[in-house]
N, C-alpha and C positions, 0 to 999 in steps of 0.2 A: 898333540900337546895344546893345551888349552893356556892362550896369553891374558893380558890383562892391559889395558889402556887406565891408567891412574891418573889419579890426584895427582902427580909429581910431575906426571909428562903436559897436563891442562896448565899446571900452573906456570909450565914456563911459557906459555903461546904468548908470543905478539907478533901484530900482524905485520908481515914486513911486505914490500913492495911486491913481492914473486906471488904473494899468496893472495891479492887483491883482485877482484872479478873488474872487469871494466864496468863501468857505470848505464845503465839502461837508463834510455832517456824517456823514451812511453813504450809504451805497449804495441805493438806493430801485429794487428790480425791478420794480416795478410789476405787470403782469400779463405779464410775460418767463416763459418756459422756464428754472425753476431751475436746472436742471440744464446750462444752456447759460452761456458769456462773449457779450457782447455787446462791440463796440469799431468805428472808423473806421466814422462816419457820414454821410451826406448825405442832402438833400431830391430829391424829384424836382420839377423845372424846368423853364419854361421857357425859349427862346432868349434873353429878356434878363435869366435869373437869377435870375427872380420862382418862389416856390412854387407850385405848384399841384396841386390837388385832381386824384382820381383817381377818377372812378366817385362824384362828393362825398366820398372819402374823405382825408386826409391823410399822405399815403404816402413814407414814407423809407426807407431801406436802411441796413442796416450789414454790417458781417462779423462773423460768429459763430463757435462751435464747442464742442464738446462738454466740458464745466469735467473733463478729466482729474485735478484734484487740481497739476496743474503748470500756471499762467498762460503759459507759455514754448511751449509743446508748442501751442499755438490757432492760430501761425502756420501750422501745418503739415496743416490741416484746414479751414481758413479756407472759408468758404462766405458768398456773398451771401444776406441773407434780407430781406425786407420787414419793416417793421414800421410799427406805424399809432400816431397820437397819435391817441388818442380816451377820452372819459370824465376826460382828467386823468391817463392813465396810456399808458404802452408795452406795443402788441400785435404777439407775434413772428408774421406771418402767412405762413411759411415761405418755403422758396427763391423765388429771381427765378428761374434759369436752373434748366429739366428737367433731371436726370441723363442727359451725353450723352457717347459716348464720344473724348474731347477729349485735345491731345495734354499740356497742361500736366496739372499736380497738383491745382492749388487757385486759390481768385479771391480775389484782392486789392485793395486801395481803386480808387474810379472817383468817377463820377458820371453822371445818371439824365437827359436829358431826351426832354421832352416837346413833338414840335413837328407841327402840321398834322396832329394825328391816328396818328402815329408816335411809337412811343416806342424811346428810344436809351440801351442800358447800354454806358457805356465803362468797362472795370475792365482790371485787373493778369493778365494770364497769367502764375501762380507755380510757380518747377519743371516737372518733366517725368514724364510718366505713368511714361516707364521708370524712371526711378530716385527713392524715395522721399526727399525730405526738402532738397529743393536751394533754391539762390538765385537761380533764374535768373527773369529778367525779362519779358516784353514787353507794349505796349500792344494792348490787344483789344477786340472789342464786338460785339453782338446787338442785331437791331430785331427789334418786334411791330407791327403798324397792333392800332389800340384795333379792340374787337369791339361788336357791338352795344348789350352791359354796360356798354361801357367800361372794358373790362378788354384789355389785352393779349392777341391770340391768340396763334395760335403762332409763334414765335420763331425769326428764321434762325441757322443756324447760326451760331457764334462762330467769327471771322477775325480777323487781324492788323490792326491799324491800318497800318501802315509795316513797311517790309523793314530790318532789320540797324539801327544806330546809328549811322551818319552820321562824317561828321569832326569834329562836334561835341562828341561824348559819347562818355564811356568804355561800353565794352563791361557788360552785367550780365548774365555767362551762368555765374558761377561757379557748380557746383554747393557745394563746401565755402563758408562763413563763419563770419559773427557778427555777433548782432546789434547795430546801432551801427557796425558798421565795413564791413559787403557795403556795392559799389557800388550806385546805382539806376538806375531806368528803370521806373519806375511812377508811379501816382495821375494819370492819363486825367482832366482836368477841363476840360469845355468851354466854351468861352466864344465869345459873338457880339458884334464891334463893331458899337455902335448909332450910330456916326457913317458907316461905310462896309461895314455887312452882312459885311464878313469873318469867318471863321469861324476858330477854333484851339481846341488844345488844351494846356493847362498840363498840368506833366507833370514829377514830381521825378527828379533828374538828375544823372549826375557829369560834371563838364568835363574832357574829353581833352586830352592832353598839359600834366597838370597836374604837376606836380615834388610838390606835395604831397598828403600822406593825406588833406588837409581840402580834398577839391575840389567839394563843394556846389555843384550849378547848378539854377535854373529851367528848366528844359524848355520850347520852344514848336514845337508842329508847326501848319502853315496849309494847311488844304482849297484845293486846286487844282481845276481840272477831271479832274485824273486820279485823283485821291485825295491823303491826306495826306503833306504833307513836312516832314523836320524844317530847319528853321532855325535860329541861334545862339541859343541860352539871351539870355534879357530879359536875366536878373542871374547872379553865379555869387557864391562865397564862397569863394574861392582859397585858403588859408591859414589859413581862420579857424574853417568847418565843411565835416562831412562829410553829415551829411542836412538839404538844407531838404526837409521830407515835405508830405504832403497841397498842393500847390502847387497855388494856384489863382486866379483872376484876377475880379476885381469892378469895373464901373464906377459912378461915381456922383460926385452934380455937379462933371459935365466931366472928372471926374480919372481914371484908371486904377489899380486898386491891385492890386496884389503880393501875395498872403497865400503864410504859410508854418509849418508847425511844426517844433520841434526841440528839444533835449533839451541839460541841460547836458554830459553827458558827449559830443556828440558835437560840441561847440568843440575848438577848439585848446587845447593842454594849458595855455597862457598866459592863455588868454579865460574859465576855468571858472568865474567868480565870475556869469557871461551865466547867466541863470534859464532853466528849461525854459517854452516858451512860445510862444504865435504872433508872427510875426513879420513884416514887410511894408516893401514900398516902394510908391510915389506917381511917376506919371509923367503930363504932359500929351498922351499920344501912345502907342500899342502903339511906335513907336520907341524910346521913350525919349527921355534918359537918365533911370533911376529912383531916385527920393532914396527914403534912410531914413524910416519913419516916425519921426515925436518924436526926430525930430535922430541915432537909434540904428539905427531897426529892432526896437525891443523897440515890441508893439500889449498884449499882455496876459500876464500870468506867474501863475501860482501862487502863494499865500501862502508867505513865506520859510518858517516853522515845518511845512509840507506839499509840500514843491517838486516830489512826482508826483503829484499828487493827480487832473488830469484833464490829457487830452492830448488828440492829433490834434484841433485846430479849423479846422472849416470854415465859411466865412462867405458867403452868400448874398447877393442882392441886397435887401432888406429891411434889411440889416445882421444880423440872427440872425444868431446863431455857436451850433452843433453840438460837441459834441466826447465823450468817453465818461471815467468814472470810472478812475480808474488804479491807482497804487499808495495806500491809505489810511497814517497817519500809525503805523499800529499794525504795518505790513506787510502786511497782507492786499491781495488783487487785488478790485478793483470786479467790470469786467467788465459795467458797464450804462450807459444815456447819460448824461450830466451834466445839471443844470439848463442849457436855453438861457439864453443872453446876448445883448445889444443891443449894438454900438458906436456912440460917436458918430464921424462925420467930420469932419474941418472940412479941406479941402487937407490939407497935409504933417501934422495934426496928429488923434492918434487916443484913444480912451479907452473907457473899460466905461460905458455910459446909464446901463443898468438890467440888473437880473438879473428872468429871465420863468423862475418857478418852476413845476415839474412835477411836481405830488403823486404 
């Protein structure tokens, strides 16, 4: 069953105390590559979600790129890289994927797991080798079997997840855009039901044969015996937005939840007063049907007085939420990871615990 996050549920959002991020005061590189941005991050996983160590290490990813002086320009250079939380601080420990001669341009958000000794990067095939600088989309990934180290050996080559876009979803092969308004077909994030071992992939999405600009869908494709297929979008946002990003799927007691982020500008021109933020539904069932969370759909926002302050969150089975520094209150680009965050759960009803700070 395919839900719908409306106009009804945005218009009643305000931001109350539960849904407010704590305030970033500067940007904190820790032990990062100054000279690099850092943004959309994830943990490496296992199948039900859980973090897990790497070699004893604590190993996450993000996309980087080299700080041109232009924040704008990093999409377009975008490279997975490792980086390790250790000491109290962020270590850039260079590329995931070898330089290989591949037919996109650049790698765009996924997620990492870790299962029976295999490790699996599902990320973003962005653009196309021949032509620089495009929009184009597709779901892709690489395994390594861990090596004696326990370290990742070498790497199959990087393949398509699924063929074309289905009847479900609009097409994202534009090369021209903008950003805020290109279609999607990205952010690969896997998830395994622990009630019946099915396997999917959440995956941010536009709904086909949408009449409007604002056609936001969840993505979900489910492992067959033949490989992946896509299926109708869990939830869509028809009218109301155009990017739900970083989509990704979390269980926990009993409930199924929804995550998503987005931005005020890419509401409906009527819904702009909706804060940039994560967002989520609650469903008793991969079926559905999936309710808002907190009666809305708004899970965590931004302080009013900073409204870009950190973006893209991802939340884990733990409840950690991931997410990276954005726009600061002065104008400047962050460009490194945020403090993690804790949610509470409760069913339909969601909030910030606690803030787990990162010197």
């Amino acid at each position: 069953m395919t839900s719908a996050w409306t106009a009804e549920h945005v218009r009643r959002i305000e931001q109350a105390a539960g849904s407010q991020i704590p305030a970033v005061d500067r940007p904190d590189r820790s032990r990062l590559d100054a000279g690099r941005y850092y943004w959309d991050m994830w943990p490496l996983q296992d199948a039900g979600g859980h973090r897990v160590a790497l070699a004893g290490r604590e190993m996450w990813m993000a996309l980087t790129a080299p700080d041109r002086g232009d924040p704008g320009l990093r999409h377009f250079e975008a490279k997975i890289h490792w980086i390790e939380r250790r000491d109290d601080a962020w270590h850039d420990c260079g590329p995931v994927l070898p330089a290989l001669d591949v037919p996109y341009e650049r790698e765009w958000a996924g997620s990492a797991l870790l299962d029976d000794g295999v490790m699996t990067l599902f990320f973003t095939a962005a653009g196309t080798s021949a032509r620089a600088g495009g929009y184009q989309q597709e779901l892709w990934s690489a395994s390594a079997a861990l090596g004696a180290d326990g370290w990742p050996g070498q790497w199959s080559f990087p393949a398509p997840l699924v063929t074309g876009y289905g009847p479900h979803y609009m097409a994202a092969d534009a090369h021209e855009g903008e950003a805020g308004k290109i279609k999607a077909f990205r952010d690969p994030a896997y998830f395994r039901d622990p009630n019946d071992g099915a396997e999917y992939l959440a995956f941010t999405a536009s709904l086909a044969g949408s009449g409007s600009a604002f056609n936001g869908a969840f993505g979900i494709a489910r492992l067959t015996a033949p490989g992946w297929v896509l299926t109708p979008p869990c939830l869509h946002a028809e009218g109301v937005n155009n990017e739900l990003e970083r989509a990704h799927l979390v269980f926990h007691g009993k409930h199924y939840y929804a995550f998503w982020s987005t931005q005020t500008v890419t509401f409906a021109p009527d819904l702009r007063h909706a804060p940039g933020g994560l967002y989520g539904m609650v469903a008793d069932s991969m079926a559905g049907p999936w309710r808002p969370l907190n009666g809305t759909g708004l899970v965590l926002a931004n302080p009013a007085d900073r409204p870009q302050q950190t973006y893209s969150w991802y939340v884990d089975a733990s409840l950690t939420v991931c997410s990276f520094v954005d726009v600061m209150p002065d104008g400047s680009f962050g460009g490194v990871p945020a403090p993690l965050l804790r949610l509470a759960l409760d069913g339909d009803r969601a909030s910030v615990h606690v803030a787990e700070q990162v010197a």
